[in-house]
C-alpha positions as CSV (number, residue, x, y, z in Angstrom):
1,X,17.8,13.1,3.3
2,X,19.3,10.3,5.3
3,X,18.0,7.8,7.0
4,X,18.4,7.5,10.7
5,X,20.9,5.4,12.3
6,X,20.1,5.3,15.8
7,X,19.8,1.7,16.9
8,X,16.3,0.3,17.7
9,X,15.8,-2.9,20.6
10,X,14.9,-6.0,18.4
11,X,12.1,-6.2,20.4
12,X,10.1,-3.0,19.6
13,X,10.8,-3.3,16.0
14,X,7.5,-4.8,14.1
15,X,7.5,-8.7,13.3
16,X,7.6,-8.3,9.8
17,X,10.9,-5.8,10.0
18,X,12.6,-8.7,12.8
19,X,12.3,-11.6,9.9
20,X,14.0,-9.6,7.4
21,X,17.2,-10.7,9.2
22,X,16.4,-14.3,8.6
23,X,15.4,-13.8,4.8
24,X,18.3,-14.7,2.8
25,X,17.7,-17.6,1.8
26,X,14.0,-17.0,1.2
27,X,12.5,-18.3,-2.2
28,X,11.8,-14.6,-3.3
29,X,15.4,-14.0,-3.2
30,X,16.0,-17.3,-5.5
31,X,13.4,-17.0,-7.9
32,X,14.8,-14.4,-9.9
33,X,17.8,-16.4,-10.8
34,X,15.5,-19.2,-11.0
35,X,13.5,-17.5,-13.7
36,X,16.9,-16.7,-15.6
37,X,18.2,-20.0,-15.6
38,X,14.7,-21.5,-16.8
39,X,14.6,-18.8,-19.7
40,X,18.5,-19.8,-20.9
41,X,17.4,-23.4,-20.5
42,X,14.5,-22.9,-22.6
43,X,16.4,-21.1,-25.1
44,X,18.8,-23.6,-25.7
45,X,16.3,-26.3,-26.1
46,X,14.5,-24.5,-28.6
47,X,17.5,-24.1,-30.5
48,X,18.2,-27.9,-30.6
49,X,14.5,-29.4,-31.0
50,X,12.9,-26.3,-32.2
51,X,11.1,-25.5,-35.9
52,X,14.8,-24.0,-36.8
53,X,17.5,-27.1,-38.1
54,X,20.5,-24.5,-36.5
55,X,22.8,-27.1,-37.9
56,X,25.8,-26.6,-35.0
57,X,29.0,-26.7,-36.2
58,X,30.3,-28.8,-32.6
59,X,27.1,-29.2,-31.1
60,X,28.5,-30.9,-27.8
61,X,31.1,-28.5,-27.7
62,X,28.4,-25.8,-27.8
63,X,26.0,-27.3,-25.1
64,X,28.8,-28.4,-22.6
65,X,30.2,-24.2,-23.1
66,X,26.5,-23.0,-23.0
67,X,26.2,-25.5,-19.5
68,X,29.0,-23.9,-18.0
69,X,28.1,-20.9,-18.6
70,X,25.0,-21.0,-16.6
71,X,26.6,-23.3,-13.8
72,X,29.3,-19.7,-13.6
73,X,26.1,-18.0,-13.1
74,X,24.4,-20.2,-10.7
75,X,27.6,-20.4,-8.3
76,X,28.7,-16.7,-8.5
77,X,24.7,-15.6,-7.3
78,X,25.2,-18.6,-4.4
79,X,28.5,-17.0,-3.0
80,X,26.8,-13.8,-2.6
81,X,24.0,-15.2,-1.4
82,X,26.3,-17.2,1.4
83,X,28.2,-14.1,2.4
84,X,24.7,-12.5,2.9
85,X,24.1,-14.2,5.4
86,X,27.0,-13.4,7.5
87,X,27.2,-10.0,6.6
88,X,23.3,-9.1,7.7
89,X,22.8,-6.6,9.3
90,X,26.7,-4.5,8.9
91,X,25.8,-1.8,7.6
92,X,26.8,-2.8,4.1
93,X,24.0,-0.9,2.4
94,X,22.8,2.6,0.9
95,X,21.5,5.0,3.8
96,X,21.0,7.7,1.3
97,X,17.3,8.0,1.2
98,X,17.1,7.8,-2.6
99,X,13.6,7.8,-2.8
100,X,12.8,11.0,-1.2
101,X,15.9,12.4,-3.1
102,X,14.0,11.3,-6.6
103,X,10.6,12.7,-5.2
104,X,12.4,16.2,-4.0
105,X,14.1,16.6,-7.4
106,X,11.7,14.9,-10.0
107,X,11.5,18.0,-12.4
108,X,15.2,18.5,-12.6
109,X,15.0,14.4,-13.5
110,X,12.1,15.1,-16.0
111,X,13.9,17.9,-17.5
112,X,17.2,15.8,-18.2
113,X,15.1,13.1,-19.5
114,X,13.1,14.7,-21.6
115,X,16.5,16.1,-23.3
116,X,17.6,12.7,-23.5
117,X,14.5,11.5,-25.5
118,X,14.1,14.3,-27.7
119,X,17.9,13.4,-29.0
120,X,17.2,9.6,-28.8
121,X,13.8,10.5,-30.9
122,X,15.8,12.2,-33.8
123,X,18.3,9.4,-33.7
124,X,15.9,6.6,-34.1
125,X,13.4,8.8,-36.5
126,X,16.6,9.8,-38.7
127,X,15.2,13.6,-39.2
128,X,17.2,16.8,-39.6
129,X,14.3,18.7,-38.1
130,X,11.6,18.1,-36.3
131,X,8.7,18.2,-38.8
132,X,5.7,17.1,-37.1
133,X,3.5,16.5,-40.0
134,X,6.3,14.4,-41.4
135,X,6.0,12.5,-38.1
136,X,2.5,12.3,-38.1
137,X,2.0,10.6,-41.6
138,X,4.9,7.8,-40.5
139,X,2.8,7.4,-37.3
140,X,0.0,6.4,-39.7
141,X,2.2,4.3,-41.7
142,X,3.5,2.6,-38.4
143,X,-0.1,2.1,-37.1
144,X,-1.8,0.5,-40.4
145,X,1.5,-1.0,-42.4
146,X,4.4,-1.8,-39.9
147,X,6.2,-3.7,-42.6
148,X,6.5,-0.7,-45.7
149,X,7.4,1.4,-42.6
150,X,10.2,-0.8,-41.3
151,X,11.3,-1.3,-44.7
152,X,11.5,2.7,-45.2
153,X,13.8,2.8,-41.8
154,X,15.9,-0.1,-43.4
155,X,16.6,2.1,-46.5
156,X,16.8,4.8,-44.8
157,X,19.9,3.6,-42.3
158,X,21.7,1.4,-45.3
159,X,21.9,4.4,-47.9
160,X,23.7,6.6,-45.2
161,X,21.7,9.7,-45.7
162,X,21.1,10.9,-42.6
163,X,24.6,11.4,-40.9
164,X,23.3,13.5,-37.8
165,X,25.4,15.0,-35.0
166,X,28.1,12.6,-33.2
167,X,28.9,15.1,-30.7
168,X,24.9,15.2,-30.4
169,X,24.4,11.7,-29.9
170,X,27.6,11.5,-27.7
171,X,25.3,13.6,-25.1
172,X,23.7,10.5,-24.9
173,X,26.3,9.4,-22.3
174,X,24.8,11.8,-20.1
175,X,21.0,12.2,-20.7
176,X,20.5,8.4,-21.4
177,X,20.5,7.6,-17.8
178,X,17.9,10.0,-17.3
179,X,15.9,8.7,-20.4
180,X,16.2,5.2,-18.8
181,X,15.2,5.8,-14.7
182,X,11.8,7.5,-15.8
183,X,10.2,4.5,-16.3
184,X,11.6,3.2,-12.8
185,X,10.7,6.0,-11.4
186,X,7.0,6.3,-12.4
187,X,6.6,2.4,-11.5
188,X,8.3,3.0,-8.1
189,X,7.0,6.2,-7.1
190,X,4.0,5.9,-8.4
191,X,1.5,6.2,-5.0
192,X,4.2,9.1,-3.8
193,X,3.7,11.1,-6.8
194,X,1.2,14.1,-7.7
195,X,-1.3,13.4,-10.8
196,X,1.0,16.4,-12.1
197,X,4.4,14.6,-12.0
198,X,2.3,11.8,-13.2
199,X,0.8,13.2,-16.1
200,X,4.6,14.7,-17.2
201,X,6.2,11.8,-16.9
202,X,4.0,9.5,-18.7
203,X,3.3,12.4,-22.0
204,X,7.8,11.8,-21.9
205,X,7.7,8.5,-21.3
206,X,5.1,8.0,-24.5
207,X,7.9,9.8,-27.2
208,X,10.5,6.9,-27.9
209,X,7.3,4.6,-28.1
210,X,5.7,7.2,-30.8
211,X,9.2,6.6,-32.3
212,X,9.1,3.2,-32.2
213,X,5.5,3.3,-34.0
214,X,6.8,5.5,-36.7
215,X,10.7,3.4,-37.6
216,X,8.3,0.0,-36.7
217,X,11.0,-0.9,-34.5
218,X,9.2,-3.5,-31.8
219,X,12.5,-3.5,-29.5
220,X,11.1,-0.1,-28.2
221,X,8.3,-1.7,-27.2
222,X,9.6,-4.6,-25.5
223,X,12.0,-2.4,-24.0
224,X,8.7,-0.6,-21.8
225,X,7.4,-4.2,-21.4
226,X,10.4,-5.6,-20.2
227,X,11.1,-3.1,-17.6
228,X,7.9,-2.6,-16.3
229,X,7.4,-5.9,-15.8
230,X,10.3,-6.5,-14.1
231,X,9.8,-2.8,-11.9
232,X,6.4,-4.7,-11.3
233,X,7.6,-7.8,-10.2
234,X,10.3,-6.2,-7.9
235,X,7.3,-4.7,-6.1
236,X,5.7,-7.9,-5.5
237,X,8.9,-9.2,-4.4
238,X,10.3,-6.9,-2.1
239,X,10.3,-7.9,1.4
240,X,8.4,-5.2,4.4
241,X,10.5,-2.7,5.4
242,X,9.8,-0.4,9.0
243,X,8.5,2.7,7.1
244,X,6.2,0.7,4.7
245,X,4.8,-1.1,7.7
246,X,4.0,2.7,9.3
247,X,2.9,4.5,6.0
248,X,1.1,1.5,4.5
249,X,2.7,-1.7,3.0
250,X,4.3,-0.8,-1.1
251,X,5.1,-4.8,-2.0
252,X,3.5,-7.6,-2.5
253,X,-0.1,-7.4,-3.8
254,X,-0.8,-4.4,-2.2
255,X,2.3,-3.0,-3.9
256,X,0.8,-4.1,-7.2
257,X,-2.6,-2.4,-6.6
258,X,-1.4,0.4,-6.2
259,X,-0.2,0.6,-9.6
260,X,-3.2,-0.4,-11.4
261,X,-2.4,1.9,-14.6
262,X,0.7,-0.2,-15.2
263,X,-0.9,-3.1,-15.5
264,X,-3.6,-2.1,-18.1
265,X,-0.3,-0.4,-19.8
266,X,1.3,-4.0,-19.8
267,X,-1.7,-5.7,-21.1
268,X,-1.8,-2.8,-23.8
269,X,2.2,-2.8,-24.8
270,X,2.1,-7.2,-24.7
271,X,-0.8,-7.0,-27.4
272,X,0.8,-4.7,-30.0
273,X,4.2,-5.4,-29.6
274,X,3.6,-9.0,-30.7
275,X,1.4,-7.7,-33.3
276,X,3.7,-5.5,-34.5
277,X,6.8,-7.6,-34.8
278,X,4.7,-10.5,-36.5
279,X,3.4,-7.7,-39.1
280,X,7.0,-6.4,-39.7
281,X,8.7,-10.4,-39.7
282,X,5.8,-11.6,-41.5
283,X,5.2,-8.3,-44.0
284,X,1.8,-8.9,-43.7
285,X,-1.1,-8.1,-41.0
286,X,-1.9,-10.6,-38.4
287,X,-6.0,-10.1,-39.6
288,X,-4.2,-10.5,-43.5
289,X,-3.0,-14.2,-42.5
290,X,-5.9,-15.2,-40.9
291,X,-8.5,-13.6,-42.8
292,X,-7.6,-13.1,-46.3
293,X,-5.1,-15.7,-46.2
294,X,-2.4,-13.9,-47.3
295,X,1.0,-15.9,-47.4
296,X,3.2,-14.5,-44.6
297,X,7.3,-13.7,-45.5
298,X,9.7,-16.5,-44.0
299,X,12.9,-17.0,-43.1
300,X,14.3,-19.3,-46.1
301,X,17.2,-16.9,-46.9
302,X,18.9,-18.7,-44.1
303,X,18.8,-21.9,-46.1
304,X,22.2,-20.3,-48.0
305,X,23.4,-20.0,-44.4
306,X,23.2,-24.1,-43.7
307,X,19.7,-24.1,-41.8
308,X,17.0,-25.9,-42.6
309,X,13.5,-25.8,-41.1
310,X,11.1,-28.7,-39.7
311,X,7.7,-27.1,-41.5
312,X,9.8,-28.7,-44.6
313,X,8.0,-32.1,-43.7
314,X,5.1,-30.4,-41.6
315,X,1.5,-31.2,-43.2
316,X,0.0,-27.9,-41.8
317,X,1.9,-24.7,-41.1
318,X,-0.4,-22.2,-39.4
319,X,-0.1,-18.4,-38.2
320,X,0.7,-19.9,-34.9
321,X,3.8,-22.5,-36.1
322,X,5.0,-19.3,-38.3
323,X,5.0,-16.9,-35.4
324,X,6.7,-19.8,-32.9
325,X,9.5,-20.2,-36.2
326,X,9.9,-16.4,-36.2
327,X,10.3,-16.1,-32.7
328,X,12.6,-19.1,-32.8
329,X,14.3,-16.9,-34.7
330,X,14.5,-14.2,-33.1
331,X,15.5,-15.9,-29.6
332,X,18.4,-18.4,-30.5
333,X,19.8,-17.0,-34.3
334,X,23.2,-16.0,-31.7
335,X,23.7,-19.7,-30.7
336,X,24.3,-20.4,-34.6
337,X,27.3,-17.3,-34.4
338,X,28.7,-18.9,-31.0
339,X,29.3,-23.0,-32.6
340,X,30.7,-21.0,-35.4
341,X,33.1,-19.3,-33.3
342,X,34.3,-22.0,-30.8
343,X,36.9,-23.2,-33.0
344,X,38.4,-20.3,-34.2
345,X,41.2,-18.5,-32.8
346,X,41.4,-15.7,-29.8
347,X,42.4,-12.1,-30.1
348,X,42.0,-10.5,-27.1
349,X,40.2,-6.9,-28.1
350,X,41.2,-5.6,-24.5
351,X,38.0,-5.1,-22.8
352,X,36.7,-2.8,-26.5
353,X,35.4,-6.0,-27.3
354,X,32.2,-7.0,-26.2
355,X,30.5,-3.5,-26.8
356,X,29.5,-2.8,-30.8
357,X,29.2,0.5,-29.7
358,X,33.0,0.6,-28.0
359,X,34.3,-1.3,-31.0
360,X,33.0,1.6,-33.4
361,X,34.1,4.3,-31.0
362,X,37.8,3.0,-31.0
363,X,38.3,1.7,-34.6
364,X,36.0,4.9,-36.3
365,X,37.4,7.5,-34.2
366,X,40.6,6.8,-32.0
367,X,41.8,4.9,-34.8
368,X,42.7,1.5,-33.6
369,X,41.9,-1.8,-34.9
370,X,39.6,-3.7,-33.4
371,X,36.9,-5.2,-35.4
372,X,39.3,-7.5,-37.5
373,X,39.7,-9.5,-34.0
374,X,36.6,-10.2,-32.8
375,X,35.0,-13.3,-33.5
376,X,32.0,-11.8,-35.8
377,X,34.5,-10.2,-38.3
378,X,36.0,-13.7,-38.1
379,X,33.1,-15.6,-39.2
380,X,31.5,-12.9,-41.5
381,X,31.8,-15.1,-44.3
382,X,29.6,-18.1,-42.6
383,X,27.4,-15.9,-40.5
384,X,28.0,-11.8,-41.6
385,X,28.5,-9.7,-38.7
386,X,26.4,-6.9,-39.3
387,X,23.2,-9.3,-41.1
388,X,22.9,-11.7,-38.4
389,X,23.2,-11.5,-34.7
390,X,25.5,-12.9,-32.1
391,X,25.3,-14.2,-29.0
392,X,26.4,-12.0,-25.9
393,X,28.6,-14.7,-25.0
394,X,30.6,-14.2,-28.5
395,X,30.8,-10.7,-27.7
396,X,32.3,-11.1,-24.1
397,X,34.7,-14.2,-25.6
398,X,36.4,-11.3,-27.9
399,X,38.0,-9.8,-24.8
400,X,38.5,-13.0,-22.7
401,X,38.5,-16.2,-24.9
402,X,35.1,-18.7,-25.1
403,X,36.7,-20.1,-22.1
404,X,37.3,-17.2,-20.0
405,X,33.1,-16.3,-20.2
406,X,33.0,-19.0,-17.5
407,X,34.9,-16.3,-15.1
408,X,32.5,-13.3,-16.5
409,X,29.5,-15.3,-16.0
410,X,30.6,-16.2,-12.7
411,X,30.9,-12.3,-11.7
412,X,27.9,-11.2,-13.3
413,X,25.7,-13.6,-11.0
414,X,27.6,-12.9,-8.0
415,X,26.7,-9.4,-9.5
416,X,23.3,-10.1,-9.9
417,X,22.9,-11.2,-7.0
418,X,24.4,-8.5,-4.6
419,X,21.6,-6.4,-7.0
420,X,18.5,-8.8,-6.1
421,X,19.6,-8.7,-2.6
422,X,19.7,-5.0,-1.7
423,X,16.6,-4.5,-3.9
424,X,14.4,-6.8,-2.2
425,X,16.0,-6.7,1.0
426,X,16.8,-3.4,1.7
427,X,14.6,-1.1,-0.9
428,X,17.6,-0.1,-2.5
429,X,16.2,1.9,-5.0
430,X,19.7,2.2,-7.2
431,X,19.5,-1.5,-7.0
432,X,15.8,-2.0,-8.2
433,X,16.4,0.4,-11.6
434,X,19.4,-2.1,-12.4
435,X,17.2,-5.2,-12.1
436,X,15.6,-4.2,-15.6
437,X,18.8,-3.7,-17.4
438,X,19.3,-7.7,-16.1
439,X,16.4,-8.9,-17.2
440,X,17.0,-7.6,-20.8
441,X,20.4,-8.4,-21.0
442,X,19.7,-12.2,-19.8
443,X,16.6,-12.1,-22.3
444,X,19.0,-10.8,-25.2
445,X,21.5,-13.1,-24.1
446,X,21.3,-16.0,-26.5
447,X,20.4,-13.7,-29.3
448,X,22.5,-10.5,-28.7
449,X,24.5,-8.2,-26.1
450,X,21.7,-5.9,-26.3
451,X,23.2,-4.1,-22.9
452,X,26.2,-3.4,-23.5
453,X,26.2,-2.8,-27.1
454,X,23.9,0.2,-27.0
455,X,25.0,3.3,-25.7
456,X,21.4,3.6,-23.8
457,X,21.7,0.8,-21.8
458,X,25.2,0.4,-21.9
459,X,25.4,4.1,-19.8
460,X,22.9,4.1,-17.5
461,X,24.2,0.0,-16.4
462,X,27.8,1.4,-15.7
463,X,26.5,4.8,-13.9
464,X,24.0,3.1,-11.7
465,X,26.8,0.3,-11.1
466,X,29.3,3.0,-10.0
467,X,26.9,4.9,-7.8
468,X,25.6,1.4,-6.9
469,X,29.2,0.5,-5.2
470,X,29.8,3.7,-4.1
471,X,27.0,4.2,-1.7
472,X,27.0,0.6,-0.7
473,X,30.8,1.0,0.5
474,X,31.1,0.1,4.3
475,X,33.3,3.3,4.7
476,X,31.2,5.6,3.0
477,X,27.5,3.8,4.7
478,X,29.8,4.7,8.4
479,X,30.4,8.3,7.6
480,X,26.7,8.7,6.4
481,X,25.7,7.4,9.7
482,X,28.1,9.3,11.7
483,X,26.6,12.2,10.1
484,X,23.1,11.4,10.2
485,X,23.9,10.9,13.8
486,X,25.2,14.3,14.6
487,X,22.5,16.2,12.8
């Protein structure tokens, strides 16, 4: 169960394990937050010279807050990045051998994420009962017209008819973390598992995309290309440790062909997700606008809202220039919420603020008021709080002030960074299943705070973060060793 903590002579440890201690500053350990700051960049580029007119209320004041923002981020990942280099080598992370822990109890695992899905797979699917011919005929819908199925989920959720179970969904707290590690799990463990832990975990893992298929709801299915991606490219990354060298190297290339089923599942999820969110943004079928012609849906309702569009004096407008507009849309519409927000004034919401899903939980059932300080309920008027979507940065400025982000910014890259570190460095395998719920919330960042703001990610973040800290604690890694030692 634990890892062994007798010391080994430098000298008959293998090459590869020896330049581990000199890898700090290595690129593989920058180009994550290289990556991240190229993505926010991007973003905010598209939002000023893009096919979408934002129109920015402030737009200096905007960039210069959206600069220092990612500076925060930049200097909080260096400072961990400095004091890894001085602290190599202390004993400062997990000897719990988590891996073997996963492998030993993987059914249990299965069993509480399977719960988790089936009450996740009601909730999305809004159903009273599990009626599988019901399910089967919106599975059909889903496959052939996305759209009319998204637009049955929309009326669906807006009439209020399906009220289901709080204290149900409330579980959530508990099997969501489950839900969430199967995927890391499978991508990780993937050469150590049996074809029957395989084949169990991948019928659960298929469910919330089945659900996804039937509501036409394409975040689901970025969700399973975001991660696996990012479990993928953790493999690549991840430096040699001693028992890879012995039982056959798991990073890098050779990490990657070892998991050849993921990839072909990437190839397959990148294809019809973008299909499917162009067919519900568009309301048409990608072969209807090419083929047939068929005018694709657009945006114009935000011309009430200020914005103006660039295909306005554009002599051709194409599937392609419609599907870069809608993703335009998709990426940045939270910038336009944040220059409306800059100049008005702060309520703190007490650290309720930045999660919809805390907001509701306080206001709906504890009873106090929250909403009518945060910054969307304070812009509804310009920019409605439940139509459009807001930036994460809004949503962490309602507990801190727009000014105060610079400080959370700062501790969620010297966060991230700790993360990267003892993922690639030290096979942490607490710290690899967090790198996904990064990657989505730096993706969702300039469009939403898709992490915190969903009970699903917003649990397993802060129970991987706890049991993240608590096995990396100096004072905890000493009495595991002192133990391991004795036995």
């Amino acid at each position: 169960m634990y890892s062994t903590s007798v010391k080994v002579p430098e000298s008959d440890k293998p090459e590869s394990y020896k330049s581990r201690k000199n890898k700090p500053w290595s690129l593989k350990l920058w180009l994550p937050l290289i990556l991240v700051q190229v993505y926010l960049v991007a973003t905010i580029l598209l939002a000023y010279f893009g096919p979408v007119n934002w129109n920015f209320e402030e737009p200096f004041q905007l960039v210069i807050m959206l600069a220092s923002y990612q500076v925060a981020c930049i200097v909080g990942y260096m400072l961990y990045a400095k004091r890894a280099t001085r602290t190599e080598g202390k004993g400062t992370t997990c000897n719990v051998n988590l891996g073997s822990l996963v492998d030993k109890y993987f059914w249990v695992i299965l069993f509480l994420a399977s719960v988790g899905t089936l009450i996740s797979f009601k909730n999305v699917t809004m159903s009273n009962t599990f009626e599988w011919s019901e399910y089967w005929s919106g599975f059909q819908l889903g496959l052939a017209r996305p759209w009319e199925a998204r637009a049955l989920y929309a009326a669906k959720y807006l009439s209020g008819e399906y009220l289901g179970s709080k204290y149900l969904s409330m579980t959530l707290l508990f099997f969501s973390v489950f839900k969430y590690l199967l995927i890391p799990i499978l991508v990780f463990r993937w050469p150590f598992l049996s074809w029957g832990k395989k084949i169990a975990g991948l019928l659960v893992a298929t469910i919330p995309i089945c659900s996804g298929v039937i509501m036409s709801l394409s975040a689901i299915n970025f969700h399973y290309l975001f991660v696996i991606s990012i479990c993928l490219f953790a493999v690549y990354l991840s430096f040699e440790s001693r028992s890879e060298i012995e039982s056959g190297a798991d990073c890098g290339f050779s990490g990657i062909k070892r998991r050849k089923f993921f990839l072909g599942s990437l190839v397959f999820l990148f294809a019809f997700s973008f299909w499917q969110f162009y067919a519900v943004k568009a309301e048409v079928s990608l072969y209807s606008s090419i083929g047939e012609e068929q005018q694709p849906s657009t945006f114009d309702y935000l011309r009430d809202y200020g914005v103006g569009f660039e295909r306005d004096r554009d002599e051709y407008y194409g599937v392609g220039y419609d599907f870069y507009e809608k993703l335009t849309v998709y990426l940045t519409q939270g910038y336009k919420g944040v220059s409306l927000s800059l100049n008005e004034p702060f309520d703190s919401t007490y650290g309720v603020g930045h999660s919809l899903f805390l907001q509701r939980l306080f206001e709906d059932h504890l009873g106090f008021d929250i909403r009518s300080k945060t910054y969307q309920r304070k812009i509804t008027e310009y920019w409605h709080e439940n139509i459009f979507w807001h930036s994460a940065y809004s949503y962490f400025a309602n507990d801190v002030s727009f000014y105060g982000v610079i400080v959370v910014m700062l501790l969620l890259g010297y966060y991230f960074s700790m993360v990267v570190h003892a993922a690639l460095l030290d096979d942490n395998f607490i710290a690899k299943s967090l790198l996904p719920l990064f990657a989505i919330m730096f993706l969702y960042m300039p469009a939403n705070n898709q992490v915190f703001s969903q009970l699903e990610y917003m649990s397993p973040f802060w129970v991987l973060t706890g049991a993240f800290v608590l096995l990396s604690s100096r004072k905890l890694n000493s009495l595991v060793r002192k133990s391991s030692f004795q036995s």
